[in-house]
N, C-alpha and C positions, 0 to 999 in steps of 0.2 A: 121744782116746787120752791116758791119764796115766799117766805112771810109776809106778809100785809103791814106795809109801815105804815108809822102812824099817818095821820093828816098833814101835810102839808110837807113830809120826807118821803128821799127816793135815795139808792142807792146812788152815788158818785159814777160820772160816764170815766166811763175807762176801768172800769171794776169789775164788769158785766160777767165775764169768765169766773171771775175770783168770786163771787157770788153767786154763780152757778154752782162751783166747786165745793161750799160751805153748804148752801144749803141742799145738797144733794146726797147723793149717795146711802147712808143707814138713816139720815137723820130724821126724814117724814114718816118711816117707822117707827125712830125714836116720838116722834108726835104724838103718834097715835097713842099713847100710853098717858098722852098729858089729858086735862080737862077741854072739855068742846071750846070752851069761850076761852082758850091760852093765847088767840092774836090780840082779844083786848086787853087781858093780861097783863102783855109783854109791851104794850103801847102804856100799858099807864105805870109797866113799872121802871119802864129806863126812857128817860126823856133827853132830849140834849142839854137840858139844861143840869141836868145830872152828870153829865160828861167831866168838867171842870175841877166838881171834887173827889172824881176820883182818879183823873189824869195829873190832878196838882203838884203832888210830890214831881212825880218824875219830870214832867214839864219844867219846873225850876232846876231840878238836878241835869237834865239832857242840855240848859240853855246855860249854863257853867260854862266859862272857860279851861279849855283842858281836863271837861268832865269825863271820868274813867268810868272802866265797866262797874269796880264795883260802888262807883257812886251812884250808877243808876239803877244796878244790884236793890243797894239799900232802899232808894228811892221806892221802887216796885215793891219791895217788903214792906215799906211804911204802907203805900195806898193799900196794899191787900186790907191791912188792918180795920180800912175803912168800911169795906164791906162785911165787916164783924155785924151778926145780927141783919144784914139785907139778904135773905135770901131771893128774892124775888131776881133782886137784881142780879145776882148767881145766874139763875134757872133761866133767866132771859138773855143774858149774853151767851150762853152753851147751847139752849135750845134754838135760839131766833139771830143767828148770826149776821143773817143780813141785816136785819132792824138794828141791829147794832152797830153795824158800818154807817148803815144812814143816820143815826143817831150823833156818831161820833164825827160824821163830816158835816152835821147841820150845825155842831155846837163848837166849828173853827172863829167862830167871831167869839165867843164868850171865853176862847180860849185863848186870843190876844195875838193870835198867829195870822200870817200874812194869806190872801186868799192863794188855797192850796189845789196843787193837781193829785191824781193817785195814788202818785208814790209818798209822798205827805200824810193825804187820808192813812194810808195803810201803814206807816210809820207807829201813827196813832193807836191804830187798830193793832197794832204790837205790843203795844204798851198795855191795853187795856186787856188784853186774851192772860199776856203774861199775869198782870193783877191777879185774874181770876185764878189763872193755874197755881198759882204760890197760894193763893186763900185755900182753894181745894186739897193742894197736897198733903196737906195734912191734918185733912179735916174726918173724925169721926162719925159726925151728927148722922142721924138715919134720916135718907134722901139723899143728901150732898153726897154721901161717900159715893153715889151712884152713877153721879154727875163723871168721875172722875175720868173715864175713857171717851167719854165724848169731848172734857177739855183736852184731852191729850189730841182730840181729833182735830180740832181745833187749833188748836198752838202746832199742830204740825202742820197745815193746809195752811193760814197766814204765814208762817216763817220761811215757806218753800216756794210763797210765789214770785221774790225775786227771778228764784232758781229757773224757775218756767217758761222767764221771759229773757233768756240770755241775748238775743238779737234782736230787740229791740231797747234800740239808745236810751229810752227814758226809764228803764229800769238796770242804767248799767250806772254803776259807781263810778263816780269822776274821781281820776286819780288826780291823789293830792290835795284832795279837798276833804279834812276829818271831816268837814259838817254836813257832807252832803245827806240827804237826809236815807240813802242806803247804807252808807257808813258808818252813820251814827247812832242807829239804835241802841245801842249796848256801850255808848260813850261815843267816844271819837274815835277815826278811823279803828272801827269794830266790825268790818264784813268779816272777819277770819270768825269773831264769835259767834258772828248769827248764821254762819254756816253750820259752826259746831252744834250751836243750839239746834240748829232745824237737826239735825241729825242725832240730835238724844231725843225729839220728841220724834222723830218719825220711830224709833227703834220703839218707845214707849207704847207710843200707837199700834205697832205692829204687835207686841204684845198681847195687848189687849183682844187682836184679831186672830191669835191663836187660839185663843180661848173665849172666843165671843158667845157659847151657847151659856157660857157663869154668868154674864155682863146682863144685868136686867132690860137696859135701855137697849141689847146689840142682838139679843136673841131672837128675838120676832123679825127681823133682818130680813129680807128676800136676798136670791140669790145674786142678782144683779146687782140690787146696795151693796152686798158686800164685795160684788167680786170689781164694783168702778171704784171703790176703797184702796182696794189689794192693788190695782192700777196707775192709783196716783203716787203709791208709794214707790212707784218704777217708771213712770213717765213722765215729761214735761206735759204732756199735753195725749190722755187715754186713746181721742176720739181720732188722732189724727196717728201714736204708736211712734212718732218718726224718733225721736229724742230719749235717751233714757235719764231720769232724773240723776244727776251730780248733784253731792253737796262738798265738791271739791273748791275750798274757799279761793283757790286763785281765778282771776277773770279773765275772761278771752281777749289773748293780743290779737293786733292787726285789723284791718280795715272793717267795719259791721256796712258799709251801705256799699252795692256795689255803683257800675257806671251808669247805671238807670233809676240809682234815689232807691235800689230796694231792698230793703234788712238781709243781709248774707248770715247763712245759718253758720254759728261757731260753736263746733261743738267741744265739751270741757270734759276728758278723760273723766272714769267715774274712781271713788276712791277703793280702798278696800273694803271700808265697812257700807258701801252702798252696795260693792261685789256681793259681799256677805247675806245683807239683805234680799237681794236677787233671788241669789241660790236658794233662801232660806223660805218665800215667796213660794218660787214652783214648788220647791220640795212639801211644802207643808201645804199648800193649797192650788196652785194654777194644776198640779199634778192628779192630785186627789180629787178634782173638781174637772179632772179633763179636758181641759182647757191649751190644746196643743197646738191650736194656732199659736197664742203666746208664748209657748214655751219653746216655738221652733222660731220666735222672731228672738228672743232673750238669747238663745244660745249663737246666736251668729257674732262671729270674733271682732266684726267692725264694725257693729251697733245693729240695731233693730231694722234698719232697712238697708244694710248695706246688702252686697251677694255675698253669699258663702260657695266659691267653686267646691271644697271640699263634701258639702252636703250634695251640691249638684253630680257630682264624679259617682258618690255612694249609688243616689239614684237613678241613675244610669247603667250604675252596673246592674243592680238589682233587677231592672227591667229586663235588661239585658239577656237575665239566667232564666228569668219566666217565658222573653219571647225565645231564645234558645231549646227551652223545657217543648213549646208546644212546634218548635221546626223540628224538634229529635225525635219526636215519637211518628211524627208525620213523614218525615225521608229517612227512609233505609240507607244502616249504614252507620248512622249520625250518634241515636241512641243521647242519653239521659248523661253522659259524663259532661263533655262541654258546658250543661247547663248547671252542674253541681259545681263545678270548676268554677264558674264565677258568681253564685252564691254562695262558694266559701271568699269569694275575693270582695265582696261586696262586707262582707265582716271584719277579714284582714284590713279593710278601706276604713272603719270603725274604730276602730283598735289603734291603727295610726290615728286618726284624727284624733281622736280620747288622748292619746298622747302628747301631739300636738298644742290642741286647744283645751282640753283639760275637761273636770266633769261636770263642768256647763254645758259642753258643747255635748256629750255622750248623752244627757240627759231628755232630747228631745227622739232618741233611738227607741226608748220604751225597753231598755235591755233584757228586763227581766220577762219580756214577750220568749225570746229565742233560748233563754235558760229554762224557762218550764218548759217550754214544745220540748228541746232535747232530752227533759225528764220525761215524758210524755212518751217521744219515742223511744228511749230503752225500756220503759214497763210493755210499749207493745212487741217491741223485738221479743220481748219475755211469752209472751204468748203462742199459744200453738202455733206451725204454720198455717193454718187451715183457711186463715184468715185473708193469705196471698194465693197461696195455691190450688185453691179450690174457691177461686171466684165467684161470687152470685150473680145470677141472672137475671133478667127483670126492672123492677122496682126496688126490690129489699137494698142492693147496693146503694143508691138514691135515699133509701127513707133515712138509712142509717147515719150518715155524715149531715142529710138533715138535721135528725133529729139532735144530735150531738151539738151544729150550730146555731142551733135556737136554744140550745141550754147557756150556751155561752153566749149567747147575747142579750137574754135575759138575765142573767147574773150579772153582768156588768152592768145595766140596764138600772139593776136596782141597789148595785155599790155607788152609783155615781150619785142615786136617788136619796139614797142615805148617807152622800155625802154634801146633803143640800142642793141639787138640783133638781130642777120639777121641770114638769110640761115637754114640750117640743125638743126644748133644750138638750133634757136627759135621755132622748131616742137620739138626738144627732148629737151629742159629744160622744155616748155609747158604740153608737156606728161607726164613727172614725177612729175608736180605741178598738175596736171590734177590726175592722178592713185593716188596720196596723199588725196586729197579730195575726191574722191570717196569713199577713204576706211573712212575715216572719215565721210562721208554724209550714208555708211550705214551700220558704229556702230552708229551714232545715230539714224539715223530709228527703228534700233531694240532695241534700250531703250525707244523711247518714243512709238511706237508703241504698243510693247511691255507691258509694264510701264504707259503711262502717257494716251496715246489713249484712252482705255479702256475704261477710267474714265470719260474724258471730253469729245471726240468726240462725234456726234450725232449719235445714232442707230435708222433703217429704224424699223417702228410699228409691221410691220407682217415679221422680221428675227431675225438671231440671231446678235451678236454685234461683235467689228470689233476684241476683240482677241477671241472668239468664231470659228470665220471664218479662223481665222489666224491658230491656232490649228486644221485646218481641215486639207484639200487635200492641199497638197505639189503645187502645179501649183497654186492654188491662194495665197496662201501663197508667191511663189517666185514673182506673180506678181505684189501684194500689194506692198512688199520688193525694186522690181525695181522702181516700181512709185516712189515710196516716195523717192529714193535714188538717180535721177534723176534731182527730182524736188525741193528738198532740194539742191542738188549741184546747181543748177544753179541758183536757187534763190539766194544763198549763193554768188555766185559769182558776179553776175549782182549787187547784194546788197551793195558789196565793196565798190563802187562808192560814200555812206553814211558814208565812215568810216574817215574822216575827209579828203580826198584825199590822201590816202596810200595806197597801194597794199594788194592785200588778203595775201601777202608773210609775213607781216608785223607782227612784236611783239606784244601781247596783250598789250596793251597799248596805251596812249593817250601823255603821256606829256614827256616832253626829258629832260629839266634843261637844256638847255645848251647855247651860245651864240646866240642872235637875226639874225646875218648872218650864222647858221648851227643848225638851228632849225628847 
């Protein structure tokens, strides 16, 4: 969705993305909160010929010789001034962002500048975001202060789209050159600042996304506004996932075109506090929001699309313990060990990884699936036997693990629901957090059943005992298997509700480090 510019303005070609990216995401929700008639508004309240006096300051300051950051600092603090008392003009560069790119590229002749490509426009459109955000920061007035995470949203989307465009040449910094005009935003040779800056406004923004239901303009949100938000804050580019966003100020060496004239993808190591950011992403939303395609592309150690053999080796073994489970009970002989045997190795293969690559990479396992099912299965171990050794017949075996799995897939169904997803969505992110635990509730059944049953459970005086039984006929064997896998899931899940109030989606773990308002 993009604003209506005025008559006779169009966005700049070569922007087209970048003006996808502003006006999308929370913002035509945010719209919807303004008055019907805001495109004429917004047309009569920022003109290009408006552009001039309030890009003045910095314009004379950025065209200094050996102008430093904090001359352009200053400069941006002067124009904020200017927009003392224009509110309109406010409301319409945060709300109508595109009209304001067309705005600011229509008013290059009044501004005495040579005719510009892109990265020039968008220069510009640096200068003017910043204006606004310095006038807003510390602004009280009722309205404006409202304004304040959409500018942040803002100032983080223009500062990041060099970042976006690393392989292609005409958004790459000419070394050597202070005045190139990526260099220079922030004085002369200043990519290292406008690196940093994009990374205190993305950290800003991200804030405000923690706590988007306070945010008047962020609350009405749909799930998909917010979740192509929460996306660009980790990608170069949501729709395609290949690239994770870097605001790692140094720029890629070595050749960008290959022998056929075509952009070679270079990618730029991410820093810490983009790591930080990551982590801080799934844990507090891709997770909560069940969103595990993403979280299995985030966790892979050579970026978003590279292979991870580590995760392929887990799921192979895993497979491996379930097709094992259904050859044991089928050929005499064989029996349920070998398949418990590499359902515990499939965890040992976790554990190493976790170790390895750290609790990025553990975080797409769903850990705390396999902690409650084990909780799950020692409260049944706790119960009579009656439950193994006096098998039902019939339907009632059937109705019963049903019924258990429809409690647990309604309840997630509607944690996800109340965690902001609706429709389609929140039955197929539910199903795949659902089929995750399942497999998880039973590889552990067949370890401890297995394994640990044996030992501790209680055996009936005049039978045999419960892996005795297990190792027999294939049909009780598969129904023990369901019970326990059933009722471990849903124990597991109902039980979440004890895990400090987090989602079963949740990190193993307990403690964050991190600030009292994002903790």
């Amino acid at each position: 969705m993009t604003s209506p510019p005025p008559p006779g303005l169009s966005p700049p070609a070569g922007l087209e993305s970048f003006v996808a990216r502003v006006e999308g995401g929370v913002l035509p929700a945010a719209r919807d909160l303004r008055p019907a008639d805001w495109p004429d508004r917004d047309r009569e309240a920022l003109r290009p010929e408006d552009i001039p006096y309030f890009l003045g300051p910095v314009l004379e300051a950025a065209r200094r010789t050996n102008a430093t950051e904090s001359l352009v600092r200053e400069a941006i603090a002067t124009a904020a001034g200017r927009l003392d008392g224009r509110r309109d003009q406010l409301i319409t560069v945060v709300m109508s962002p595109g009209h304001a790119l067309a705005a600011v590229h229509a008013a290059r002749g009044r501004l005495h500048v040579e005719p510009s490509g892109p990265v020039a426009t968008w220069r510009r459109m640096c200068w003017l975001v910043e204006i606004v955000a310095h006038r807003l920061s510390g602004t009280d007035e009722v309205g404006l202060r409202a304004l304040r995470p959409l500018a942040d949203r803002l100032r983080f989307l223009v500062l990041s789209e060099p970042l976006r465009h690393r392989a292609d040449p005409a958004w790459r910094p000419t070394p050597g050159n202070p005045r190139d005009p990526l260099n220079s935003v922030f004085g002369e040779s200043s990519w290292h600042v406008l690196t940093a800056t994009c990374a205190e406004a993305r950290r800003s923004w991200e804030g405000h996304l923690d706590s988007y239901r306070s945010r008047p303009f962020l609350a009405r949100a749909p799930a998909e506004g917010l979740e192509a938000e929460l996306l660009l804050l980790l990608f170069e580019d949501p729709a395609t996932g290949r690239e994770a966003l870097s605001t790692a100020w140094r720029r890629p060496t070595g050749p960008i075109i290959d022998a056929r004239g075509e952009p070679v993808r270079l990618s730029v190591p991410p820093t810490a506090e983009d790591m930080a950011v990551r982590a801080e992403v799934v844990e507090r939303h891709l997770l909560p929001r069940f969103r595990l395609r993403w979280v299995i592309r985030l966790s892979s150690p050579g970026g978003p699309t590279a292979r991870d053999p580590w995760r392929i080796v887990v799921l192979l073994t895993a497979a491996a313990a379930v097709a094992t489970a259904v050859l044991g009970t089928l050929m005499s002989g064989v029996g349920l060990g070998p398949a418990a045997g590499m359902a515990a190795g499939s965890y040992a293969l976790i554990c190493a990884g976790a170790l390895r690559h750290g609790s990025g990479w553990a975080a797409q396992w769903l850990l705390r699936f396999p902690a409650a099912a084990a909780f799950g299965l020692f409260t049944l171990m706790a119960l009579p036997h009656g439950w193994w050794s006096s098998p039902s017949a019939g339907w009632k075996w059937i109705v019963a693990p049903a019924a258990l799995a429809v409690a647990s897939f309604g309840y997630l169904t509607v944690e996800v629901i109340n965690h902001g997803v609706d429709g389609r969505r929140a039955l197929g992110r539910a199903a795949g957090v659902f089929l995750t635990g399942a497999v998880h509730a039973f590889l552990m059944s067949l370890i401890v059943l297995v394994g640990v049953a044996g030992v501790y459970a209680d055996a009936p005086s005049d039978g045999p005992g419960l892996l005795r039984q297990l190792h027999g006929s294939a049909a009780f064997a598969w129904q023990v298997l369901t019970l326990a896998t059933c009722w471990s899931l849903t124990v597991g899940v109902f039980s979440q509700i004890l895990w400090d109030d987090r989602p079963i989606t949740a990190s193993l773990a307990h403690l964050t480090w991190r600030d009292g308002d994002r903790s």
